[in-house]
N, CA, C and O atoms as a GROMACS GRO file, in nm:
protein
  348
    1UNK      N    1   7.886  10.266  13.175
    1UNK     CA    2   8.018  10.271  13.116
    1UNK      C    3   8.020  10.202  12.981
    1UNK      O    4   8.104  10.199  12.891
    2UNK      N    5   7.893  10.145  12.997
    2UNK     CA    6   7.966  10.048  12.852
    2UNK      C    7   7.844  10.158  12.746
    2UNK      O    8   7.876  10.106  12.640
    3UNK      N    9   7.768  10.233  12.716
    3UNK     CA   10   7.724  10.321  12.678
    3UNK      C   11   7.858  10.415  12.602
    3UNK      O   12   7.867  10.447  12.483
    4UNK      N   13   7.937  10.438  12.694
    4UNK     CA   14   8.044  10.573  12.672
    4UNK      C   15   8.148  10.482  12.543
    4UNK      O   16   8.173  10.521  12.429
    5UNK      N   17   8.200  10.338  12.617
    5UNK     CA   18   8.258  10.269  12.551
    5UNK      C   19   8.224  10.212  12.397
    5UNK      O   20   8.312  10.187  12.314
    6UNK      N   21   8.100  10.198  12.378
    6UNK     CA   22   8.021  10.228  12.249
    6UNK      C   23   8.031  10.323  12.166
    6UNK      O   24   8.057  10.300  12.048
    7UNK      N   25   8.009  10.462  12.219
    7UNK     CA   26   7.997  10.566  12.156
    7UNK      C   27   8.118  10.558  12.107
    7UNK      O   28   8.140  10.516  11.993
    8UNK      N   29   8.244  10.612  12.219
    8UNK     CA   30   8.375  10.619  12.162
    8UNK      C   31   8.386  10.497  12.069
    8UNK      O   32   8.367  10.557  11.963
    9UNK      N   33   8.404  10.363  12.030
    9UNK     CA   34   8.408  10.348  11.909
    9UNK      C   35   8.371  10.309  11.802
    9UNK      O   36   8.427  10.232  11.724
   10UNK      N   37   8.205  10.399  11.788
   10UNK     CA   38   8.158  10.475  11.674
   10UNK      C   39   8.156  10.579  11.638
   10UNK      O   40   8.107  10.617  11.532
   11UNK      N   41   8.239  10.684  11.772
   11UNK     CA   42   8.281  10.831  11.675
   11UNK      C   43   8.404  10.792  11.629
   11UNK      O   44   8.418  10.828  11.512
   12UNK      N   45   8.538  10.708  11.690
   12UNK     CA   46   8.592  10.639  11.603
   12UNK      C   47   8.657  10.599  11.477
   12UNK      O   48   8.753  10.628  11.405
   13UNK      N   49   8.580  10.537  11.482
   13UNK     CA   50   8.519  10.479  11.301
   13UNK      C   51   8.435  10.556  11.270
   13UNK      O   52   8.394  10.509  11.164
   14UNK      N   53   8.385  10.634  11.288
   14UNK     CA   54   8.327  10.760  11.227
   14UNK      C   55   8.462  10.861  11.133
   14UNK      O   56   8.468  10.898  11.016
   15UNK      N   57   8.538  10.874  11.232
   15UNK     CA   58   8.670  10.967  11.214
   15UNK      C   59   8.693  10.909  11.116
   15UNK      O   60   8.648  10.952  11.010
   16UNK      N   61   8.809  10.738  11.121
   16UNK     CA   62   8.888  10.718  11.057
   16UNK      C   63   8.863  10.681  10.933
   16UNK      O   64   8.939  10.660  10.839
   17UNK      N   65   8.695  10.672  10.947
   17UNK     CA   66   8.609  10.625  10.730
   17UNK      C   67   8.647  10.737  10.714
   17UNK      O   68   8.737  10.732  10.630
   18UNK      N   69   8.615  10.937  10.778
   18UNK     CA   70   8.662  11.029  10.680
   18UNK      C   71   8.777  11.075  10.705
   18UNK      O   72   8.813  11.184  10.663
   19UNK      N   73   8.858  10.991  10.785
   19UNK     CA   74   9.008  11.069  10.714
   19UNK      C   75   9.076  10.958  10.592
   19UNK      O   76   9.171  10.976  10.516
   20UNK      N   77   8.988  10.843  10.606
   20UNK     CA   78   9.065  10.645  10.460
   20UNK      C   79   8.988  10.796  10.356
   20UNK      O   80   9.063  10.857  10.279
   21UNK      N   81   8.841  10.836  10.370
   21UNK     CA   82   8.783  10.920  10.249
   21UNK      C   83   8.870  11.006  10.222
   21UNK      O   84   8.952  10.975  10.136
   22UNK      N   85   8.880  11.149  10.292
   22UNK     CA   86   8.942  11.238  10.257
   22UNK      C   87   9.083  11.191  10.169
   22UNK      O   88   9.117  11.251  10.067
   23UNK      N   89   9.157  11.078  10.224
   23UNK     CA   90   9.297  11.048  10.128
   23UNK      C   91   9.271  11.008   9.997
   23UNK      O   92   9.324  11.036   9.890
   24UNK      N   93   9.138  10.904  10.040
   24UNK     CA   94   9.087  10.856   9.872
   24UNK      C   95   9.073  10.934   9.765
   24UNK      O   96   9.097  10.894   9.651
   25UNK      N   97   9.020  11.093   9.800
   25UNK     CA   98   8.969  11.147   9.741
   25UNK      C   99   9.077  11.242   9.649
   25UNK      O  100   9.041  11.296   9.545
   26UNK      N  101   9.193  11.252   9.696
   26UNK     CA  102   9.330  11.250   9.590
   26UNK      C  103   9.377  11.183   9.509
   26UNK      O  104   9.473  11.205   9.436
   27UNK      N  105   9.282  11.054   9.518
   27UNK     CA  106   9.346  10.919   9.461
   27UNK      C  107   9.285  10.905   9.370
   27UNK      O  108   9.197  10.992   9.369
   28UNK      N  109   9.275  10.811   9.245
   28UNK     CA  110   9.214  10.769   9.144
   28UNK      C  111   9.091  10.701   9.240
   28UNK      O  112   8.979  10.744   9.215
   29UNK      N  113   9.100  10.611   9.335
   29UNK     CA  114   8.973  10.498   9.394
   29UNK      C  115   8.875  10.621   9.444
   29UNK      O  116   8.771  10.571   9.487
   30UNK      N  117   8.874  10.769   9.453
   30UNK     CA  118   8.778  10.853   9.513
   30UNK      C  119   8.714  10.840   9.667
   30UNK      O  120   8.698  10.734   9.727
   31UNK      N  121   8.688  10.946   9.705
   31UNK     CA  122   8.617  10.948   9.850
   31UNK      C  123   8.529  10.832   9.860
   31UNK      O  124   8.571  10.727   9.907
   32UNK      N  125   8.408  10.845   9.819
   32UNK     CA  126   8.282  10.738   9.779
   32UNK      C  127   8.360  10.574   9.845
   32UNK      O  128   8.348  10.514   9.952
   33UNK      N  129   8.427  10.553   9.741
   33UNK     CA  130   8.482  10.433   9.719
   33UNK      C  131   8.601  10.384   9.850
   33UNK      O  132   8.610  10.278   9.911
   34UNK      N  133   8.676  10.504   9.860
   34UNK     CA  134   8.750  10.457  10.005
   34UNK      C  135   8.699  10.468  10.136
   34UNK      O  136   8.742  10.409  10.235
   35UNK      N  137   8.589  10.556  10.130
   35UNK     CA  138   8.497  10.530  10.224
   35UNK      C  139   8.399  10.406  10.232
   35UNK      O  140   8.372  10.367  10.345
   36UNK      N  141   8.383  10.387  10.201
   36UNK     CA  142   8.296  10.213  10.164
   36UNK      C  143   8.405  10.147  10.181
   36UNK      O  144   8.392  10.073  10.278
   37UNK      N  145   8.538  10.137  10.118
   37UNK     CA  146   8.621   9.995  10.174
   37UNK      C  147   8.647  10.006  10.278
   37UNK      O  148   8.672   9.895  10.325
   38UNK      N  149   8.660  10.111  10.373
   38UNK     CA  150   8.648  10.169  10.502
   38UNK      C  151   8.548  10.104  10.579
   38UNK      O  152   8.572   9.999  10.638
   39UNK      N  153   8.466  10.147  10.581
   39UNK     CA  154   8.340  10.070  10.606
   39UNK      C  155   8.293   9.946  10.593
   39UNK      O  156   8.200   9.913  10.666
   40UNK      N  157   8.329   9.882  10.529
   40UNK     CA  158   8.366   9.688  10.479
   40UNK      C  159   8.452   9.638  10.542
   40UNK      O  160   8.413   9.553  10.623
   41UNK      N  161   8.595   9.665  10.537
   41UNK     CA  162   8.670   9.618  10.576
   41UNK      C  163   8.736   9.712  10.746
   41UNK      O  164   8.672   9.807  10.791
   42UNK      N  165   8.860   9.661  10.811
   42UNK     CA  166   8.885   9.790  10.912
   42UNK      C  167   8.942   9.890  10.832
   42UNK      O  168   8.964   9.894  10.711
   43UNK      N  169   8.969  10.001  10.961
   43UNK     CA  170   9.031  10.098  10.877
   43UNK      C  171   9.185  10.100  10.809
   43UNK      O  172   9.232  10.171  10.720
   44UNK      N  173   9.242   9.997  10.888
   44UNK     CA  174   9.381  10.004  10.855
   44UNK      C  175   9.364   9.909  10.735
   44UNK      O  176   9.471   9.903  10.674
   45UNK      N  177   9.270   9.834  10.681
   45UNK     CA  178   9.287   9.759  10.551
   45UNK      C  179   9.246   9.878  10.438
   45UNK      O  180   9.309   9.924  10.343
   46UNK      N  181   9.102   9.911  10.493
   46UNK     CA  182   9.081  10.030  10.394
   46UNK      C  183   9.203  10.140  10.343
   46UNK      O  184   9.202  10.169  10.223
   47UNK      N  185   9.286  10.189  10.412
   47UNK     CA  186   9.373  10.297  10.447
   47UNK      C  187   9.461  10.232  10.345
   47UNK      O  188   9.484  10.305  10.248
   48UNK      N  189   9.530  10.078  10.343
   48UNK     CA  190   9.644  10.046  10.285
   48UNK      C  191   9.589  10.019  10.147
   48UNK      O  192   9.640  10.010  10.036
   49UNK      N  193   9.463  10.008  10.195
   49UNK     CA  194   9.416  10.026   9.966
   49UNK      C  195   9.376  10.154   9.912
   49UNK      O  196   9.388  10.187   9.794
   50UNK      N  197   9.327  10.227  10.010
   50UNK     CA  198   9.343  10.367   9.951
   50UNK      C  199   9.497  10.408   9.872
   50UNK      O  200   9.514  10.430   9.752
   51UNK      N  201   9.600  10.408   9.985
   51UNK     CA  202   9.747  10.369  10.003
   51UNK      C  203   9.798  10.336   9.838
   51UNK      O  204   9.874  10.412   9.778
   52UNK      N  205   9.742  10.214   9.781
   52UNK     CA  206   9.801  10.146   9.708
   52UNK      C  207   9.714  10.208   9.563
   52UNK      O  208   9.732  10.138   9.463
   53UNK      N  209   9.679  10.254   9.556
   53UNK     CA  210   9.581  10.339   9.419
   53UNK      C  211   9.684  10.424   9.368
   53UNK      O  212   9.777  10.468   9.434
   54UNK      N  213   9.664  10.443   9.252
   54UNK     CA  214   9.758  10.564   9.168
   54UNK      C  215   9.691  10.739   9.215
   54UNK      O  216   9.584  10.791   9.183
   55UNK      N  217   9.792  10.786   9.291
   55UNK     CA  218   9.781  10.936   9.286
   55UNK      C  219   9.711  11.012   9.185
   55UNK      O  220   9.720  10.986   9.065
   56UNK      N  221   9.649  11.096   9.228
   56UNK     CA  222   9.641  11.212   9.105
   56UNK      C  223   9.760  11.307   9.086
   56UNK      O  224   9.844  11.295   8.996
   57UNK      N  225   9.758  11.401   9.177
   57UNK     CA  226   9.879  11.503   9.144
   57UNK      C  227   9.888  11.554   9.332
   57UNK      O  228   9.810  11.524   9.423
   58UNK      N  229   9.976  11.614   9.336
   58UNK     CA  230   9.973  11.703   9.439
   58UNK      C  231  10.004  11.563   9.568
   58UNK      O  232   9.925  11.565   9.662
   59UNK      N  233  10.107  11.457   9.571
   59UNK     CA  234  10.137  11.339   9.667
   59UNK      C  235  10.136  11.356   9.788
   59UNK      O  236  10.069  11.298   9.873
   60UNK      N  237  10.260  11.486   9.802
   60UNK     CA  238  10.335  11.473   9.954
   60UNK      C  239  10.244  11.522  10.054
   60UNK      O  240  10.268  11.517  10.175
   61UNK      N  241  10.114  11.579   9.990
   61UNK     CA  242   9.951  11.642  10.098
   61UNK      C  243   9.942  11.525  10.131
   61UNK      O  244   9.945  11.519  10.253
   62UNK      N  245   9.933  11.427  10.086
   62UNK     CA  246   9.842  11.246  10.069
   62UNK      C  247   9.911  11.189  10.184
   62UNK      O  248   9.880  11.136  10.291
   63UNK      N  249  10.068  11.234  10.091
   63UNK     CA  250  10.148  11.092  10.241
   63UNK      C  251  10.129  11.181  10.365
   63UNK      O  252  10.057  11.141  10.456
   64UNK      N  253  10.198  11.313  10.372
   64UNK     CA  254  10.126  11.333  10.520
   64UNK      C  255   9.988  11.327  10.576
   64UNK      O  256   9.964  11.344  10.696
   65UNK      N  257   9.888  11.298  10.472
   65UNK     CA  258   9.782  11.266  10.578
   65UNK      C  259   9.745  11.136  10.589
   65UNK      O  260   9.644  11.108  10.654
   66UNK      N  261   9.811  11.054  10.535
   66UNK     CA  262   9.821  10.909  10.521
   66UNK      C  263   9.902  10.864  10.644
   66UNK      O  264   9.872  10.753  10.688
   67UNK      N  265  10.002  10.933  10.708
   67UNK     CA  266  10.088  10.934  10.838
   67UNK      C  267   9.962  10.982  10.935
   67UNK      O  268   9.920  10.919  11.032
   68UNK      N  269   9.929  11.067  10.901
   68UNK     CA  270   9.863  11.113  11.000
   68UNK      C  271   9.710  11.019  11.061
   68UNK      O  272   9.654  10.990  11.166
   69UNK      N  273   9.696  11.000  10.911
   69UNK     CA  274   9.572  10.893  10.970
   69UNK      C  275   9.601  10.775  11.088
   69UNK      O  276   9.535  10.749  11.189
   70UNK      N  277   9.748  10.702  11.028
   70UNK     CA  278   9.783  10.598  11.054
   70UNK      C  279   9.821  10.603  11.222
   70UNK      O  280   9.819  10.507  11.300
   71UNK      N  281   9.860  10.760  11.255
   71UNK     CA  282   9.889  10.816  11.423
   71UNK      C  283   9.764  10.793  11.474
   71UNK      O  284   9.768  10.727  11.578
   72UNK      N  285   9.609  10.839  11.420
   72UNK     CA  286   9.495  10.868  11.459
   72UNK      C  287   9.469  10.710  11.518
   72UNK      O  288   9.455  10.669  11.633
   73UNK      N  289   9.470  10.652  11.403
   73UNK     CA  290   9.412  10.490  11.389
   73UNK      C  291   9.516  10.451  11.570
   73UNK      O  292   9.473  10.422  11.682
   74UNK      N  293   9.651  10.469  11.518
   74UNK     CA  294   9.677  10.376  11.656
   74UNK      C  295   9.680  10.451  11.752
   74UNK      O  296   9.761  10.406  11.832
   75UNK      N  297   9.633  10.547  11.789
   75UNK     CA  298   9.638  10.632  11.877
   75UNK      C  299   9.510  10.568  11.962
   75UNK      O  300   9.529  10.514  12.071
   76UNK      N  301   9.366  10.579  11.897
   76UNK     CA  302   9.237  10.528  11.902
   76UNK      C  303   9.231  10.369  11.961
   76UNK      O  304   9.154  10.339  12.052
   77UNK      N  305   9.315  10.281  11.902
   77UNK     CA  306   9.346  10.162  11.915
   77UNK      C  307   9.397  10.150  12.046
   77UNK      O  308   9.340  10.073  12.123
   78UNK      N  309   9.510  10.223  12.089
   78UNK     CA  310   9.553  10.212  12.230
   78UNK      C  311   9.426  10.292  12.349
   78UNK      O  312   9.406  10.270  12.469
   79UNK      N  313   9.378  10.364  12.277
   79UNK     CA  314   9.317  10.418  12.418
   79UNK      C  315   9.191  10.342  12.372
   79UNK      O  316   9.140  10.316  12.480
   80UNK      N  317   9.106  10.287  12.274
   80UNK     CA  318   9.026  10.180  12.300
   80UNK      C  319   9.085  10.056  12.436
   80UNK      O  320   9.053  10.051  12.555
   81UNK      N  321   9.174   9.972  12.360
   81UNK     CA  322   9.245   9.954  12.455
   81UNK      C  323   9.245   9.978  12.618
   81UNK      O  324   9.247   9.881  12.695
   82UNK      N  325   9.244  10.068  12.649
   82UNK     CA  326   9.287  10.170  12.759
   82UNK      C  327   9.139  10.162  12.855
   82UNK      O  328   9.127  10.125  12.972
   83UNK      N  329   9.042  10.210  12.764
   83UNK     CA  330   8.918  10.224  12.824
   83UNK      C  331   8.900  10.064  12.834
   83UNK      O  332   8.918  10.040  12.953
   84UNK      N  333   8.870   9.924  12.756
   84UNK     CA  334   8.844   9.810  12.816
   84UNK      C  335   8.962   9.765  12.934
   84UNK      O  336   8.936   9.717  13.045
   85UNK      N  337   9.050   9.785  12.898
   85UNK     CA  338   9.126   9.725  13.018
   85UNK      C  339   9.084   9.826  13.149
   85UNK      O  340   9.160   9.815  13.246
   86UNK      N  341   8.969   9.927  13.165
   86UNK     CA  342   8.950   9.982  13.284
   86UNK      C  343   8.811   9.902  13.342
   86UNK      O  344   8.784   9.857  13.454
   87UNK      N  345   8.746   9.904  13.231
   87UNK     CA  346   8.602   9.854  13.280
   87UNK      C  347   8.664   9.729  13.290
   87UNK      O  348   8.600   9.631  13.328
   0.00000   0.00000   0.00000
């Protein structure tokens, strides 16, 4: 069990570096770069500095997937959660 509990969260944080990337990559800070603060820091720090960068063009794609990340992230969080409080 603790094998499964591993995996799940490094596919994870697998996910949520490319969905902090994918937002970055609208942003002036770029994929590259919000993926690495992703990866440094958690995702919800990475996410709120992606977050805080100047747009390029085209926003309201960004904020909804910036919502959407933020569902993913705590979604993941509770059922992390979920799975230790079983084992």
């Amino acid at each position: 069990m603790a094998i499964l509990t591993l995996l799940f969260g490094l596919l994870s944080g697998c996910l949520l570096a490319v969905l902090v990337g994918i937002i970055g990559s609208r942003r002036r800070i770029g994929f590259g770069l919000a993926f690495l603060l992703r990866l440094i820091f958690t995702p919800l720090v990475g996410l709120i500095i992606t977050l805080l960068t100047d747009p390029l063009s085209g926003g309201t794609f960004i904020a909804v997937l910036g919502l959407l990340c933020l569902g993913v992230f705590l979604f993941l969080l509770l059922a992390g959660a979920a799975v230790v409080a079983v084992v």
